[in-house]
C-alpha atoms as one frame of an Amber mdcrd trajectory, in Angstrom:
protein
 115.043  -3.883 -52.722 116.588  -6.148 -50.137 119.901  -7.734 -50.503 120.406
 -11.685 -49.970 123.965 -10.412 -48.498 124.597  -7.703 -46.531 123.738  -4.044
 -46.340 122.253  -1.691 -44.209 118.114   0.092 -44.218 115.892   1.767 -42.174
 113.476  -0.546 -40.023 110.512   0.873 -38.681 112.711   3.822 -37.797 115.737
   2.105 -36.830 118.986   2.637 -38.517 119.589  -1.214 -38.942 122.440  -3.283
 -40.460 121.394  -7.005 -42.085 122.772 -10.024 -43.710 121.867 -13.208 -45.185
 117.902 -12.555 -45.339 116.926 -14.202 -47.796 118.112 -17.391 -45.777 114.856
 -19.225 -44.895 116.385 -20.011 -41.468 114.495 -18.353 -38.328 115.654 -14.794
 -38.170 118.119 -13.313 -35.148 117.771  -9.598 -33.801 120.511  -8.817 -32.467
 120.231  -5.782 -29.805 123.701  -3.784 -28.342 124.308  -2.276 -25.248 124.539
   1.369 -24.225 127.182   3.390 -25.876 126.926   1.382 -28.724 125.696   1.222
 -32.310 124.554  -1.025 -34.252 127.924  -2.808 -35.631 129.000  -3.381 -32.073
 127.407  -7.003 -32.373 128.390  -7.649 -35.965 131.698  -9.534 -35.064 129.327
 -11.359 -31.990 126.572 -12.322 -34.648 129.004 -13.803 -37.434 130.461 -16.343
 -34.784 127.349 -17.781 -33.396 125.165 -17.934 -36.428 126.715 -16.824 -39.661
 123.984 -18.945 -41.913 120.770 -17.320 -40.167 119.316 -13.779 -41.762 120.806
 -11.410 -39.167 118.913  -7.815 -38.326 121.201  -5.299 -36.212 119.298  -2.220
 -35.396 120.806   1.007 -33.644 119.028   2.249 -30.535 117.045   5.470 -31.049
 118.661   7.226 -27.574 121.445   8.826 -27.433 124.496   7.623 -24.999 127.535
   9.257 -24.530 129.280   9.290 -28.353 126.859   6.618 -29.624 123.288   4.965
 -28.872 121.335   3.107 -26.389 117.565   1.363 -26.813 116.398   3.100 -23.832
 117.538   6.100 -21.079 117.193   5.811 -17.548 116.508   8.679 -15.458 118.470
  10.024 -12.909 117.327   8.060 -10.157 118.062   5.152 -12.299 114.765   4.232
 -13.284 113.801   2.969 -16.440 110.101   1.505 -16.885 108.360   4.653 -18.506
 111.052   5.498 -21.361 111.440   1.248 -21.482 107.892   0.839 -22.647 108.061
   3.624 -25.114 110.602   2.141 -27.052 109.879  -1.318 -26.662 106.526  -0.080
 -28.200 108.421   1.331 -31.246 110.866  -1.166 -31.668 107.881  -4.142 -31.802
 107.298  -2.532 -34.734 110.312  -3.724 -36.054 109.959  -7.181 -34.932 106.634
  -7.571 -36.819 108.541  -6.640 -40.075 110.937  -9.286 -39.597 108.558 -11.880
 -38.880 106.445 -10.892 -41.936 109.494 -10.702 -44.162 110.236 -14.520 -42.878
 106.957 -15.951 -42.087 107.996 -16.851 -38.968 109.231 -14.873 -35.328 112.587
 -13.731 -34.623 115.301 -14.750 -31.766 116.179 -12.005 -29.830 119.808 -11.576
 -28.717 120.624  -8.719 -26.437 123.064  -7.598 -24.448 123.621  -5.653 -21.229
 121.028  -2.563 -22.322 119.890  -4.284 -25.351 119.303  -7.726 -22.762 117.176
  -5.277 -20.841 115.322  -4.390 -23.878 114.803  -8.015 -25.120 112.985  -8.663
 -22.047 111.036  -5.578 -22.408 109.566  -6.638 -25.412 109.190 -10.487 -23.969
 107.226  -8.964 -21.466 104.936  -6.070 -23.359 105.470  -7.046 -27.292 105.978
 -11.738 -27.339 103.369 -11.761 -29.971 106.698 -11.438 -33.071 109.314 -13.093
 -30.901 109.942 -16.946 -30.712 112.253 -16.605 -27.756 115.522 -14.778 -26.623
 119.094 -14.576 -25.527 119.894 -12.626 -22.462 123.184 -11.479 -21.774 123.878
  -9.766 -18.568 120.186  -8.422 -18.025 117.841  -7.474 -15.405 114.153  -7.780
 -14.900 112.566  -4.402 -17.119 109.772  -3.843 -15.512 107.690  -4.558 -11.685
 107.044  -8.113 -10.844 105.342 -10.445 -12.637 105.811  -8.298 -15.877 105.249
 -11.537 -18.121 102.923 -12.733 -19.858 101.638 -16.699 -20.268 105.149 -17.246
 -22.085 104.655 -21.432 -22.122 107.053 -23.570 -23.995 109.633 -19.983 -25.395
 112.426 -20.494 -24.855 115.132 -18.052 -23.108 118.699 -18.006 -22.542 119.981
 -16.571 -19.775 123.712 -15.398 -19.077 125.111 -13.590 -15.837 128.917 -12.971
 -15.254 130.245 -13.831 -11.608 132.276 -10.697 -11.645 129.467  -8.676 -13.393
 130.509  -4.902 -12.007 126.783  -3.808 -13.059 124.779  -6.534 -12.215 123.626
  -7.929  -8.891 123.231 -11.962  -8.961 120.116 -11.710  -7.978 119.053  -9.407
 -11.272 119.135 -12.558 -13.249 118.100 -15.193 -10.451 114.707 -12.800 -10.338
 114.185 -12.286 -13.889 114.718 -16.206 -14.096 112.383 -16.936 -10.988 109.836
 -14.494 -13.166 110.119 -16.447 -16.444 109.386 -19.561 -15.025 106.397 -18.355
 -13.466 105.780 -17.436 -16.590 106.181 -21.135 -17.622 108.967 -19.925 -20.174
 111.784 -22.217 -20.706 114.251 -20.547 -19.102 118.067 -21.603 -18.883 120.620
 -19.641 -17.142 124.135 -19.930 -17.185 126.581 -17.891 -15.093 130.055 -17.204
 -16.722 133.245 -16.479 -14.437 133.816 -13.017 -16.045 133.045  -9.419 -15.798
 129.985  -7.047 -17.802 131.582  -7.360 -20.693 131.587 -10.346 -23.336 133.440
 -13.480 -21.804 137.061 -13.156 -23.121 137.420 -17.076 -23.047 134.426 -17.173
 -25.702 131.704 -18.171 -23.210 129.150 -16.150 -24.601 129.532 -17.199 -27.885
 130.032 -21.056 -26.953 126.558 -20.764 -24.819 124.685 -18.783 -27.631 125.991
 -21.416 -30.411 125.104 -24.461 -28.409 121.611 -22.700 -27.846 121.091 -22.142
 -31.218 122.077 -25.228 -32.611 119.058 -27.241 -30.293 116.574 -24.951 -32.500
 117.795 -25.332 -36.131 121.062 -22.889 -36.844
């Protein structure tokens, strides 16, 4: 039985944590970075949406002490283990939406950003649109679909120690080819969340244009 609080379940294969879902607001998956688990966006989630059903799964690779969504190899590439588990973790996203009757927000970060894109660009059918924070384009070129009228977030950090400016000027070039609607914000900061609350201002004022 599901919970109309919080508590924790098995998705589709993913450890995952949740909260408010019997809410019949539009549903948030929240995705972590590597070497993380899948409370390392709990804090993140309750400050910019505490009212919407909240899903929180834990990636399936391991990464250092903890998890990641996907692994890159050793030359740093990332496309064949990417669409693997963008593959499985679509399966969770189609749960959700059933659950809710409607598609879910993504929300990643760093990795997890990575992954969100992923599935925008193999797996859009069970999302309604995502957050991006610090994230690079997943796959080749013009990896995205007709993505007309979704909306995505974008967030890069001027100081970003893993990130390039022009990873998320090219994934945002991409998405509007794609004729997403695509927003991008840059935040004076480094990888990590924006100590001044940037992130979480940005995602909140986001959100609240599309209901929370």
């Amino acid at each position: 039985m599901w919970s109309n609080g919080e508590g924790a379940r098995e998705i589709a294969g993913f450890c995952t944590v949740y909260r408010k879902v019997g809410s019949p607001l539009q549903p948030l998956v929240f995705l972590h970075g590597s070497n993380n688990n899948e409370l390392s966006l709990a804090d993140f989630a309750r400050e910019v949406a505490s009212l919407r059903p909240q899903y929180i799964p834990r990636g399936r690779e391991p990464s250092g002490p903890s998890f990641t969504f996907f692994r890159r190899r050793k030359d740093g590439s990332i496309e064949e283990n990417l669409k693997a588990r963008t593959e499985e973790l679509s399966r969770l996203l189609f749960e959700v939406a059933q659950r809710h009757g409607q598609p879910a927000l993504l929300i990643g970060f760093s990795s997890g950003a990575i992954t969100a894109a992923a599935l925008m660009a193999r797996h859009p059918a069970p999302a309604a649109g995502a957050i991006l924070l610090r994230p690079q384009i997943p796959f080749a070129e013009n990896c995205f679909p007709d993505l007309t009228g979704t909306p995505v977030l974008i967030v890069s950090a001027r100081n970003d120690e893993r990130r390039k400016r022009s990873d998320a000027a090219g994934l945002v070039n991409l998405l509007m080819a794609a004729n997403a609607e695509a927003e991008w914000h840059e935040l004076a900061c480094g990888h990590g969340l924006d100590p001044e609350g940037g992130d979480i201002e940005l995602t909140r004022a986001w959100l609240a244009k599309r209901g929370s």
